[in-house]
LOVO-227494 format. One line per field, with one value per residue (C-alpha): chain; residue number from 1; x, y, z. Coordinates in nm, 2 decimals. Layout:
BEGIN
kette: (A_...)
nr: (NUM_...)
c1: (X_...)
c2: (Y_...)
c3: (Z_...)
This chain:
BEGIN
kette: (A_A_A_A_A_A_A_A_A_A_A_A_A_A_A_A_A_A_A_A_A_A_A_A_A_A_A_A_A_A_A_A_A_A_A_A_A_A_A_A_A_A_A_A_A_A_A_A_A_A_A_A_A_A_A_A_A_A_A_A_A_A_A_A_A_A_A_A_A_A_A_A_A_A_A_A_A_A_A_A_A_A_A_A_A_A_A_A_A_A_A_A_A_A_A_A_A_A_A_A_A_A_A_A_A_A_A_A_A_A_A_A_A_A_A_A_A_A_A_A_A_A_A_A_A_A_A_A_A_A_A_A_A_A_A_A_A_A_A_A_A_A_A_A_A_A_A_A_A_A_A_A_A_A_A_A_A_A_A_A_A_A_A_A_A_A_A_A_A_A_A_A_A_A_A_A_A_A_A_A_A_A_A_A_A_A_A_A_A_A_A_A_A_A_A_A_A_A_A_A_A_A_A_A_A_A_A_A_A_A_A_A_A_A_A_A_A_A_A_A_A_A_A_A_A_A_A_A_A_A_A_A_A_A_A_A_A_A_A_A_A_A_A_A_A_A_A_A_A_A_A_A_A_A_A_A)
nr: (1_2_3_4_5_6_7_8_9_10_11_12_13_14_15_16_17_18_19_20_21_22_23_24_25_26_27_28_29_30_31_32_33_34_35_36_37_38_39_40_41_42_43_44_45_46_47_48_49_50_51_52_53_54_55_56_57_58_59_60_61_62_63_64_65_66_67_68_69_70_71_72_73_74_75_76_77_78_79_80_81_82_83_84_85_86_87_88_89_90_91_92_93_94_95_96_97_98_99_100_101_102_103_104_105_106_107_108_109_110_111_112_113_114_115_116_117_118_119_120_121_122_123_124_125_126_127_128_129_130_131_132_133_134_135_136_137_138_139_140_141_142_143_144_145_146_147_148_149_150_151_152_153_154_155_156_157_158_159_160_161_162_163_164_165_166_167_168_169_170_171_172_173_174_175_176_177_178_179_180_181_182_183_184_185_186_187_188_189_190_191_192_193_194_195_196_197_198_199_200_201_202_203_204_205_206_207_208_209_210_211_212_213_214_215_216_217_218_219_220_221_222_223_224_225_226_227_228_229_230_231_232_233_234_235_236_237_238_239_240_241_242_243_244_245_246_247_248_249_250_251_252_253_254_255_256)
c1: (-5.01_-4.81_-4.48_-4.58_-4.66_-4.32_-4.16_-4.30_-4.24_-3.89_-3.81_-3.98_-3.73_-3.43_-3.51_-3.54_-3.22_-3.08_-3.23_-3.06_-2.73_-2.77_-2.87_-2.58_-2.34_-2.51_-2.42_-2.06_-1.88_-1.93_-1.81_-1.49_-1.47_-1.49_-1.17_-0.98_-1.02_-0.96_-0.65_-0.55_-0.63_-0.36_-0.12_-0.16_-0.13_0.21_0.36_0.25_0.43_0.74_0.79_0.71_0.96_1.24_1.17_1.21_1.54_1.66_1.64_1.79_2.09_2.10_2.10_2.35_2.57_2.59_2.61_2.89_3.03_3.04_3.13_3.45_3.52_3.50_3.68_4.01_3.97_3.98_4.32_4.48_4.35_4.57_4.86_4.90_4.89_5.13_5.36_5.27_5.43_5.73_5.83_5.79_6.00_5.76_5.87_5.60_5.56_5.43_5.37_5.50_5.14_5.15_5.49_5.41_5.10_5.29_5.53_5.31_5.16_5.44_5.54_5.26_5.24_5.54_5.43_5.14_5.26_5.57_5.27_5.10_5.41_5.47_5.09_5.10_5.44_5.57_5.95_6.05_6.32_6.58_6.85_7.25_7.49_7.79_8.09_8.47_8.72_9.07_9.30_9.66_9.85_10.20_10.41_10.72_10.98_11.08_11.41_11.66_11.96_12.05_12.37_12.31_12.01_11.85_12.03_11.74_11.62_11.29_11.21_11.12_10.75_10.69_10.60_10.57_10.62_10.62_10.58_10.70_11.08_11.12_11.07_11.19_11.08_10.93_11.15_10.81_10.79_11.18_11.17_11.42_11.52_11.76_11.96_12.20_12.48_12.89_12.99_13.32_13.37_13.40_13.54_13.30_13.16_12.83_12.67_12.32_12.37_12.13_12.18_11.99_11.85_11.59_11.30_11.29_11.27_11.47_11.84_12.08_12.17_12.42_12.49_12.88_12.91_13.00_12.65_12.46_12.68_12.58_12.56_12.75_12.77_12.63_12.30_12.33_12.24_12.46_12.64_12.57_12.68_12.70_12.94_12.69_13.01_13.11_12.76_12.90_12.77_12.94_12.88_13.08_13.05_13.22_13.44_13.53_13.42_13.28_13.14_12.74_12.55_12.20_12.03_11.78_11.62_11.53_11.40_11.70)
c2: (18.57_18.78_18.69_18.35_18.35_18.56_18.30_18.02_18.12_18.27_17.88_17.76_17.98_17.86_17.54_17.56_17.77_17.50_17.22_17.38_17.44_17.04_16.98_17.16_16.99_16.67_16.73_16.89_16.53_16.40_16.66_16.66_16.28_16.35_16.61_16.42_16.12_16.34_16.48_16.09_16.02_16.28_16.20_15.81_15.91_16.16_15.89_15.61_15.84_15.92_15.58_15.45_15.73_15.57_15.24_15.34_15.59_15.27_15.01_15.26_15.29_14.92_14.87_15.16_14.99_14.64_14.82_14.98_14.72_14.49_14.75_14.79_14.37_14.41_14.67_14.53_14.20_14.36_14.56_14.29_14.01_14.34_14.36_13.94_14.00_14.27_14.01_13.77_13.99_14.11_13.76_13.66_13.91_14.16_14.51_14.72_15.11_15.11_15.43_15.53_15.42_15.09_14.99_15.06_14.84_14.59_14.63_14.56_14.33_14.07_14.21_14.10_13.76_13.66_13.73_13.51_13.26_13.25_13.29_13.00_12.76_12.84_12.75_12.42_12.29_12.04_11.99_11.67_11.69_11.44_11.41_11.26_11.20_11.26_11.11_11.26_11.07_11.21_11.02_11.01_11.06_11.02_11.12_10.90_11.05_10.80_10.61_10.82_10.56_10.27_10.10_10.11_9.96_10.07_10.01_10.04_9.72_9.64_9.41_9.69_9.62_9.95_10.15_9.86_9.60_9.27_9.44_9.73_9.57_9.47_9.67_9.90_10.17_10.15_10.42_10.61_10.60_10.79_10.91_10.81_11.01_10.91_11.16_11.15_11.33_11.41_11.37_11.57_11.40_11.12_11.16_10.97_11.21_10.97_10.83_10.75_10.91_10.90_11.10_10.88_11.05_10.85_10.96_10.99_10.64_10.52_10.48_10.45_10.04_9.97_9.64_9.62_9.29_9.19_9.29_9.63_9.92_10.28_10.54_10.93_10.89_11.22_11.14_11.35_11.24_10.95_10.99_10.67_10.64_10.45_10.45_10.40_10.25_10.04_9.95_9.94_10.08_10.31_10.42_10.76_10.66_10.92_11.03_10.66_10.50_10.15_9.91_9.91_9.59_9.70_10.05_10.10_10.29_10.03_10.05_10.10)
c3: (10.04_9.77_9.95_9.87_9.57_9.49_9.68_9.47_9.21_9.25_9.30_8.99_8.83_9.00_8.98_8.56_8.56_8.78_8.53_8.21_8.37_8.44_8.12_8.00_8.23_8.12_7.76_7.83_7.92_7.56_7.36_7.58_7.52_7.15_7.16_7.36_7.13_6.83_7.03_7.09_6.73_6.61_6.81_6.77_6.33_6.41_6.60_6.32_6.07_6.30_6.34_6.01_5.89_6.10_6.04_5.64_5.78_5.94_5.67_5.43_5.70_5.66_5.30_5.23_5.49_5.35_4.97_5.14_5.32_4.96_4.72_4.99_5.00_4.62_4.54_4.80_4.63_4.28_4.40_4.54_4.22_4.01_4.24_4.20_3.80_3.84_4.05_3.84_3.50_3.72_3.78_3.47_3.35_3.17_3.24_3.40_3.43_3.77_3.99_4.29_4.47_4.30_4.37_4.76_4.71_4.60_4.86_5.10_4.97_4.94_5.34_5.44_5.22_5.40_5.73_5.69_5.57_5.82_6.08_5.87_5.94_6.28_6.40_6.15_6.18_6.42_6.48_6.57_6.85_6.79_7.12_6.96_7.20_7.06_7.19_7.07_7.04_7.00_6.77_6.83_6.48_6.52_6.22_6.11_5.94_5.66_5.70_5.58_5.55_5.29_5.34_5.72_5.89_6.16_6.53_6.80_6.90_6.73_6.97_7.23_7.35_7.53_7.82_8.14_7.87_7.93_8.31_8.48_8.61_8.26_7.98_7.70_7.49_7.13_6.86_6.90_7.24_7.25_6.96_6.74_6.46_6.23_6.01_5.72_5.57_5.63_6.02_6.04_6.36_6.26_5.99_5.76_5.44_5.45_5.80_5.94_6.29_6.60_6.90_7.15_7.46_7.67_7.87_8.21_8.38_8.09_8.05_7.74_7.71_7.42_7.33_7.27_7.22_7.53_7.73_7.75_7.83_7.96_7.76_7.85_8.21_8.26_8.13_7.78_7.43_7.33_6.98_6.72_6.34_6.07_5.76_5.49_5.29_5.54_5.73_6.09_6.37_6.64_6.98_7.12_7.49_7.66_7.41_7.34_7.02_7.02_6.81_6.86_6.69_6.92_7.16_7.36_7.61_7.91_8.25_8.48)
């Protein structure tokens, strides 16, 4: 009976130790919940601030850079509006002290002026290819010596056509086509102080016809230059055939 009762009650007291260390349990998981949210809380209002505080960090970052980014298209278009005045005065005239730094501004300045606008006019400008056919033509200028003679008038037959003309059998040469050159002054010779003389050699294909008077006559029968003259006092015309001297009243070179 007394182990019983020790028993019994032994296990009313286990079971109230067992009841507070339940309760105890049963009160522990709220005031966890409350740190943890207080934890969450802190953490949530340092990362609000960290945040906030970069945001603010970042739109300063921003601002400065655009203040930056202005003040720096400001200040090159206030140099380069005083490097045009400068040009301006120097072109004008108007002597300038300029320093060593200004004077290379300027420099490259008007460099690279030029190479935009030569860039500028090779992008806008359109060249209009024009194709000429040229065609040369070579002119003939044949010099004449002026007539030397007076008295004595000239004794190759003007009535030479040319080269084949009237046709190839039949033809004589023009005085250009020889060429006849005519000369004046003393001719020991022949003893005349004044003559015309003409010292007729034809072309090849050609040979020496002197008119005599009685029909054409050969000239030097070796083929060289025949001797003709003219007394400008007495205009009469002679032909030195061969050593012989005739009377000439017409020449020409003909076609065999």
């Amino acid at each position: 009976m007394f182990l019983f009762l020790f028993f019994f009650s032994f296990q009313r007291k286990n079971n109230r130790l067992s009841g507070i260390v339940s309760t105890e349990q049963k009160y522990e998981k709220p005031l966890n919940l409350r740190q943890n949210e207080a934890v969450e809380s802190a953490v949530s209002y340092v990362a609000v601030i960290f945040l906030h505080n970069n945001f603010r960090l970042s739109v300063a970052k921003g601002i400065f850079g655009l203040i930056k980014k202005h003040r720096k298209r400001y200040s090159c278009q206030f140099q380069a509006s005083k490097i045009q005045q400068q040009i301006l005065l120097l072109q004008a005239g108007v002597p300038l002290a300029l320093t060593p730094q200004e004077q290379a501004a300027i420099a490259a300045y008007l460099a690279t002026s030029v190479a935009t606008t030569a860039s500028t006019t090779a992008l806008t400008t359109t060249t209009d290819t024009t194709t000429t056919d040229t065609t040369t033509t070579t002119a003939t200028t044949t010099t004449t010596t002026p007539y030397p003679c007076s008295a004595c008038s000239p004794i190759y037959d003007p009535a030479c056509q040319g080269l084949n003309m009237p046709s190839s059998s039949m033809y004589c040469l023009t005085d250009s086509e020889v060429p006849v050159a005519y000369t004046r002054g003393a001719c020991p010779t022949c003893g005349v102080s004044d003559a015309c003389m003409l010292s007729l050699g034809c072309p090849s294909g050609t040979a020496s016809r002197l008119d005599t008077g009685s029909g054409d006559v050969n000239g030097n029968s070796d083929g060289s230059p025949t001797f003709l003259y003219c007394d400008e006092t007495s205009p009469s015309w002679y032909a030195v055939i061969d050593s012989a001297t005739q009377p000439l009243s017409n020449a020409a070179c003909r076609y065999p």
